[in-house]
Structures are given as C-alpha cells and as structure tokens.
N, C-alpha and C positions, 0 to 999 in steps of 0.2 A: 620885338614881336612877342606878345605874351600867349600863353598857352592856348587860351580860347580863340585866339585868333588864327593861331599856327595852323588850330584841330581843321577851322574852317577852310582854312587854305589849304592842307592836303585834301581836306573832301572834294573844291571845286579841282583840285587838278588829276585827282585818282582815276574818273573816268576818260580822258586824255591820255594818261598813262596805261591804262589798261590796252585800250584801242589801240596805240601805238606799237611801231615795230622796235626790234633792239638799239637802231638809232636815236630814235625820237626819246628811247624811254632813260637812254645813256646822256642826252641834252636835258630831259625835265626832271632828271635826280641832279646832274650840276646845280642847273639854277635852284631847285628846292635845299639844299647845300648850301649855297649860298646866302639866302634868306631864312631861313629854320637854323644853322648854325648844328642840324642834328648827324649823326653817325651814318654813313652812307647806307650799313645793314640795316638799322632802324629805319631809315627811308625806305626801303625795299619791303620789309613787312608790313607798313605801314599803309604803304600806296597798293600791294599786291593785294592785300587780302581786305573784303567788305566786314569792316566792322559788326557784333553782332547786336541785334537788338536790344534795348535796354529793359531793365524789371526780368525777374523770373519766367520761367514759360509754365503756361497752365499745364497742370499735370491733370491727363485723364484718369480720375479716379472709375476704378472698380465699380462695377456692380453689386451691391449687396446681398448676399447669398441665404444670409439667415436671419428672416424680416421680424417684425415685430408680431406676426402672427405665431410665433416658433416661441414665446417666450410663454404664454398661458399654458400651453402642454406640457412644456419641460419645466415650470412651476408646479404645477401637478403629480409628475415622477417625483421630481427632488422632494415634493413635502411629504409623499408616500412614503417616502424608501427614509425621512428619518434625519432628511437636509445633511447628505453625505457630502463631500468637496467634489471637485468637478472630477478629480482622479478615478475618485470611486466612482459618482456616477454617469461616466463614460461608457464602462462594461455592462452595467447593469441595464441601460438605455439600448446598446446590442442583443441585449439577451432577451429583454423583457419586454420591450416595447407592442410587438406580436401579439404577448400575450395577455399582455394590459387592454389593446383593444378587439382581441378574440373575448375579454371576461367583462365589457361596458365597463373598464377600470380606467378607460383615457380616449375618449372621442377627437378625434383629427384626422387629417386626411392623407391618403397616399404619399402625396408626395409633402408633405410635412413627417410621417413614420418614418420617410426613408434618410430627412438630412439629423431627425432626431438620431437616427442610427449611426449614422458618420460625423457628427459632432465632435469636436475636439475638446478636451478638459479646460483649456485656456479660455476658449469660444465659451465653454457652460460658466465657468466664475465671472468673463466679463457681461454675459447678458443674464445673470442671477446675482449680479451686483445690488442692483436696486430692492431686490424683494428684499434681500438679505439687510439692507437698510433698514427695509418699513418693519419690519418681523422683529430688528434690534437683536438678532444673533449675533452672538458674539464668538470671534477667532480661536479655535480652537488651540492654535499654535502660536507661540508669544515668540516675536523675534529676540535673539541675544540680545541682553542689554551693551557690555561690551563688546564686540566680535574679534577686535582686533587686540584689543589685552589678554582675554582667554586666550587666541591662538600662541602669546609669548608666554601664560603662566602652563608649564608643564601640571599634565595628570600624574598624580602617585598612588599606587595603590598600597594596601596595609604590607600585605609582601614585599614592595622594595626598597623597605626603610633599614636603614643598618642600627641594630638596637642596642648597640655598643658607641656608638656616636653619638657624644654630648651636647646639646644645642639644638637640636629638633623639636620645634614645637608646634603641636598641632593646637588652634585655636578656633573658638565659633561664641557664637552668641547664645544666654539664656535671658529669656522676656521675662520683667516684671510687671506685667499688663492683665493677671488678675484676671478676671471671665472677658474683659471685654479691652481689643487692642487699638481702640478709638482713643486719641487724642497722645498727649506725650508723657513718656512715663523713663523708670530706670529701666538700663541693662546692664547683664553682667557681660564682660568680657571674660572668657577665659580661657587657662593656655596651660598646656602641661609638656614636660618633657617626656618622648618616648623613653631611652633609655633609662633615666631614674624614677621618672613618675612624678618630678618635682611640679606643684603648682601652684600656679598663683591667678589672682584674678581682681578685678578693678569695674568697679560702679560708677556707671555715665548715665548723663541723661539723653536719650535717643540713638537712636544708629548712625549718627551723620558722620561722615568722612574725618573730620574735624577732631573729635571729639575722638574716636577708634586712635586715630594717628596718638594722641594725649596721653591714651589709657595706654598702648603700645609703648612708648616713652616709658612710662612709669614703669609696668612689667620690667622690663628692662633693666633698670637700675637696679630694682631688685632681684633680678637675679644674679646666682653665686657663679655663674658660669658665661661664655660668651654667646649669643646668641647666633647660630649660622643659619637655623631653615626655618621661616613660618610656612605650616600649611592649614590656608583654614578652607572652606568650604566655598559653595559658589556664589555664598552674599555677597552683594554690591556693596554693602556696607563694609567690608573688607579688602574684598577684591578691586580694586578701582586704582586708577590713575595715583592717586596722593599716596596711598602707603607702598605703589608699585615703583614710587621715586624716593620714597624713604626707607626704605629695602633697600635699594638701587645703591644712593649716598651711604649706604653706611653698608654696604659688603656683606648682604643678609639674603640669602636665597629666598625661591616664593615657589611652591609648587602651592597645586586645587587636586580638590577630591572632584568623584565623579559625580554627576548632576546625578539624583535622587538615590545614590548611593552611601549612607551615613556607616556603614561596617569601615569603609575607607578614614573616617575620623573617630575609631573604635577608642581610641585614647582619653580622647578630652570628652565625647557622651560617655564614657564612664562617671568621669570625675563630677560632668555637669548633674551626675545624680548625687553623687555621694560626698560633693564638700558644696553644693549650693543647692540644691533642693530640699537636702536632709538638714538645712540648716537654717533656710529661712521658707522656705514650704513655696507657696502658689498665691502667695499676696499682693496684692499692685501698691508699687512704690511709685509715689509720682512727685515727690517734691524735694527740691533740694536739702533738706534737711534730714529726710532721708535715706538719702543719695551718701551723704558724710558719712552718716553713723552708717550703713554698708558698707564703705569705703574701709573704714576703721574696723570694722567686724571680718573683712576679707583679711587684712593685717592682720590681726593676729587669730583667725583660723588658719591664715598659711601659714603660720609658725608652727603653729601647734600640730597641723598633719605633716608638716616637712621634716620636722626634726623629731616629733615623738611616735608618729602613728605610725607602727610597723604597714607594709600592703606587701601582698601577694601577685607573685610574676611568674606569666607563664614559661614553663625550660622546657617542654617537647609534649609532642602526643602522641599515645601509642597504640595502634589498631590492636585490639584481641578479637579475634573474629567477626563478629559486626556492630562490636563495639569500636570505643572510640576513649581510651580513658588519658585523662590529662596531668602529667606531672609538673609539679612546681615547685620553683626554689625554696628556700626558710625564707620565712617572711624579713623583710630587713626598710626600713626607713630611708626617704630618699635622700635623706645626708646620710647615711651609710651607704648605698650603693653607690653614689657621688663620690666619696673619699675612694672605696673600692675599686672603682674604675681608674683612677689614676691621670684623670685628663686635665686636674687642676695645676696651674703654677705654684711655685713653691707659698710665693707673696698669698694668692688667693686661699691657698689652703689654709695660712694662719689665721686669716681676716672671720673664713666660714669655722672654722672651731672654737676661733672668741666667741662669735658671734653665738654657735653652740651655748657655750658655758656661760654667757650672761642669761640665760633665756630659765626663767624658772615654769614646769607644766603646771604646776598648780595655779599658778597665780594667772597663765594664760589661760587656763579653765574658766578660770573666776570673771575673767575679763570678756570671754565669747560671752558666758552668760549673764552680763550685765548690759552687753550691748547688745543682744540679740534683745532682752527684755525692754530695753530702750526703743528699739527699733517697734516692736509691735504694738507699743505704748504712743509712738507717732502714728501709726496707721490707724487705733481704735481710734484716738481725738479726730482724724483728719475723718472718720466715718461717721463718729458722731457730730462732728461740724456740718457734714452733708447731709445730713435726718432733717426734719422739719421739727421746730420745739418743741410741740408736745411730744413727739417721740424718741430724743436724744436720753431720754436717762429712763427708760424704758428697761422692765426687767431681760429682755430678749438681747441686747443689743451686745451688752459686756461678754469682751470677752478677753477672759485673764490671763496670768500667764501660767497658771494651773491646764487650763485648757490646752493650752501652748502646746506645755510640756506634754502633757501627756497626749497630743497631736503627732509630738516627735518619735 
C-alpha cells in the first residue's frame, strides 16, 4: 500500500473510529496494523485528530489608520520645518501643529491634526518615502561601509601610543588630483614611525586595495626596523579586508583613528606637509611615467630626511599660569634616535650604519633636484599636449623650473 492510498484509507475509517467505543476502536487499530504495517501511536494520532486544512489561513489584515489623506499635510510641515528625519519631526508635529493651523500655515481637519499629533517617526519616513524620491533628497547619514571590520580594527588615540616603541606606524593618503579629482591620477602613500620619526612613502596609481597592499610591501622592506602596528585612518582604501589579512599573515597589528578626528594621525599629517607637499606642491600626477619618477624622488628624499635632516620632538609641556610653553628635546635625525633607542639587533644595526656611510648628502641633494626638475617637465608637456595648437607654445603657458623654485 503506497502512501496516497494509505492517507485514503485512514480518512475512510477515522469517522468509524471516532464514533466507536474503546472496543471497536482496539479492533479497527489491529486491523489498520495490519494493513498500513504503521506504529500503533502513529495510528492513534492519525485516526484521533481531523487533519487541518490545507494552504495558509487568510489573515485579517488591520485597518489602515493613517490614509492617504494624511500624507499632503505632513508634506507640508516636513517642507516647512526644513525636510527634518521623521525623529525630529515627530516633536515638532506635537507642538506645532495648533499652531500651524491657528496661523493659515496648514489647512486639515480635526481629526487628521489629531493622528498628525500621535504619529510615530517610523510611520513619518515610511509615508514621506515617496516625496523624498521625487524631491531627489539625499540621505543625510551614509551607512558604514565595513561594519563588521571597524568593529575588529581597535580606536587609538594620540595619547595611547608608547613613544619609545619601535615599529608603529601611522599611515594615510596624500592626492595628486590637482584642482579636480575626476578621473585616475597618483597617490602618495605615506607612513612614518612614531617614536623615531622615520619616513618613507611610495607612489601608486589610485586607491584601490591592490595597489596599497603593493606600496605596503615595499615600505616594508625598506624599513630598518620591524614593523609591529599600522594605524591608518578610516579610508577604505586602507582599512579593508585585503590589508586586514596581510596584517593578519605577517604578525602586524592594525588599530583606526577616530572618524573626522585627524589630531589622532598627528604624525604622518605632519610629515604629509613637510616631506610631500614641500616637495612636489599641488600638481596632478596622472600617468605612469610620472608615477616612476615620484617613486624614485620618494627614495631618495627618504634618505636624505632620514639620515641627514635633524627634526624636533616634543619632551613635556609646561603650564605657567595660563600659558602653556613647550619643551623639546636637541633636535637629532631619525637614524640617531633609532641607534639611541636600542631596539635594533646587533645584525640590523651593522647593515643601517653601512647603509649610513655609503649615502653621500650632496650628491642625494643633487639627485631630489634633478628628479623633481624631471618631474615637472612631465607635467608641463603632458599640459601642453592637452592645449589645443595654436595655444601649446603660448607665452602664458611655461612654466619653468625657476618658477618652481622659487614656488618652493
């Protein structure tokens, strides 16, 4: 007996059984036993209880409380008051409403004023959904783009960094996009150590995940130290999945600064003035060829600020009354506060004071300012390529490296 036939056969004997006394109903579970081959408790729920109807049961849906009459007045307040979220205007619709139509400021009726008045915020954003469409307003509030990697990368602020701890580096992005950041151009990456000041930095084309992880790599090798904490800021271009598993694989901490809070990355916006702005200005870099010769100009400007250019660090502050004055150490180079601190292995410390004593500053002088000159000699052609002919050799257009300089 197959299933569908079974089902039939208990339905024609269920009302028999029901009917029946505890005799009859101890003889037609045998014989059903016998024939269904099923479990005698199974028999028993089976035959005892009416099967329930099949498909879903209509559900009585609600009356609608807050009609489509209710949405031209409360269009009304919300465009008055400034198109506030429905949070805000919840209160204001209590408070105001009175007297919106005590002043011919909102025509409706009794009992439309009165569900305006008990409206919930939820109820105002789903029925000012549609205006909010046609009107093309846009969301004041941007969801997180990651939710759930911010919740793993720890907040640090400037105060909990141990400034005697070698390997901390704080990193962000500076644009080379020139007045206008339409289409794809260079960035710089850059990264500086807190406790010595060491930096370095690396020229890519765009922000993309890909390309950061590349520049990261490289950093890396070049430094003279081991690398234990990046902290950069809440770019996506940073913060994301890829460098949060190359972090991860290679034993590298990751803490984020606070959203719109940049004194937290007080490190590297220093430096992004004073070893990348002061040195290639506010020009847009947009072609790989430029991208090189930046590459090559960060080399050997990190030499030359790392091992020659003494910087100043702050050692305490001291209230005098309702002042505030600040002491600092002798100024000292971040290969001398590096050797000073003591954190290198013996092996590393030989390798960074060769590396010292092959490095001539003149000659690394010579060399920023041949590639920087290089550099802005790709930008004018690539501006004069963009002119229209009669105007590429135009007296306005040059611009030297006289000008340059004396820009710096």
């Amino acid at each position: 007996m197959d299933m569908h036939s079974r089902e039939q056969y208990l339905a024609a004997l269920r009302e028999e059984y029901l009917r029946g006394d505890k005799k009859r109903k101890t003889r037609l579970l045998n014989e059903a036993r016998k024939r269904t081959k099923l479990n005698r408790k199974v028999l028993i729920r089976k035959l005892a209880h009416v099967p329930a109807a099949k498909g879903k049961p209509k559900r009585r849906r609600r009356g609608a409380k807050y009609k489509v009459d209710l949405r031209a007045p409360l269009a009304r307040v919300w465009e008055l008051f400034d198109f506030p979220c429905g949070q805000r205007l919840a209160p204001i619709l209590r408070e105001q409403t009175e007297r919106l139509r005590a002043c011919g400021g909102l025509q409706c009726s009794e009992p439309v004023a009165g569900l305006l008045k008990e409206i919930s915020p939820k109820t105002i954003d789903r029925m000012l959904a549609r205006e909010r469409e046609v009107r093309c307003l846009k969301q004041h509030r941007q969801p997180p783009v990651h939710p759930l990697l911010y919740q793993r990368v720890p907040v640090k602020t400037a105060a909990e960094w141990d400034r005697q701890e070698v390997g901390n580096l704080q990193m962000d992005y500076v644009l080379h996009c020139g007045r206008s950041s339409a289409g794809e151009y260079v960035v710089t990456l850059s990264a500086t150590d807190i406790a010595t000041g060491w930096w370095e930095g690396r020229a890519q084309m765009g922000r993309s995940q890909k390309a950061t992880q590349e520049s990261l790599a490289q950093i890396r090798e070049r430094l003279p130290f081991r690398m234990r904490e990046v902290h950069p800021d809440n770019d996506s271009g940073i913060l994301n999945e890829l460098l949060w598993n190359y972090c991860r694989r290679r034993r590298i901490g990751m803490s984020r600064s606070r959203p719109y809070q940049k004194n937290d990355n007080a490190w590297v916006e220093q430096k992004n003035w004073t070893h990348v702005r002061k040195l290639v200005g506010y020009r847009r870099f947009a072609s790989a060829a430029q991208r090189e010769v930046l590459g090559e100009l960060y080399e050997a400007a990190a030499d030359f600020r790392n091992f020659f250019q003494p910087a100043m660090k702050l050692k305490e502050k001291v209230r005098e009354g309702g002042k505030v004055r600040r002491v600092y150490e002798e100024p000292r180079t971040p290969y001398q506060r590096l050797l000073e601190l003591g954190k290198l292995k013996p092996k590393e410390r030989r390798a960074l004071e060769e590396r010292y004593r092959g490095l001539n500053p003149v000659e690394l002088r010579r060399r920023i300012e041949q590639l920087r000159n290089q550099l802005f000699d790709l930008v004018e052609r690539a501006g004069e390529a963009a002119l229209p002919k009669h105007r590429r050799h135009g007296p306005n257009i040059h611009l030297g490296r006289n000008k340059a300089a004396a820009a710096k």
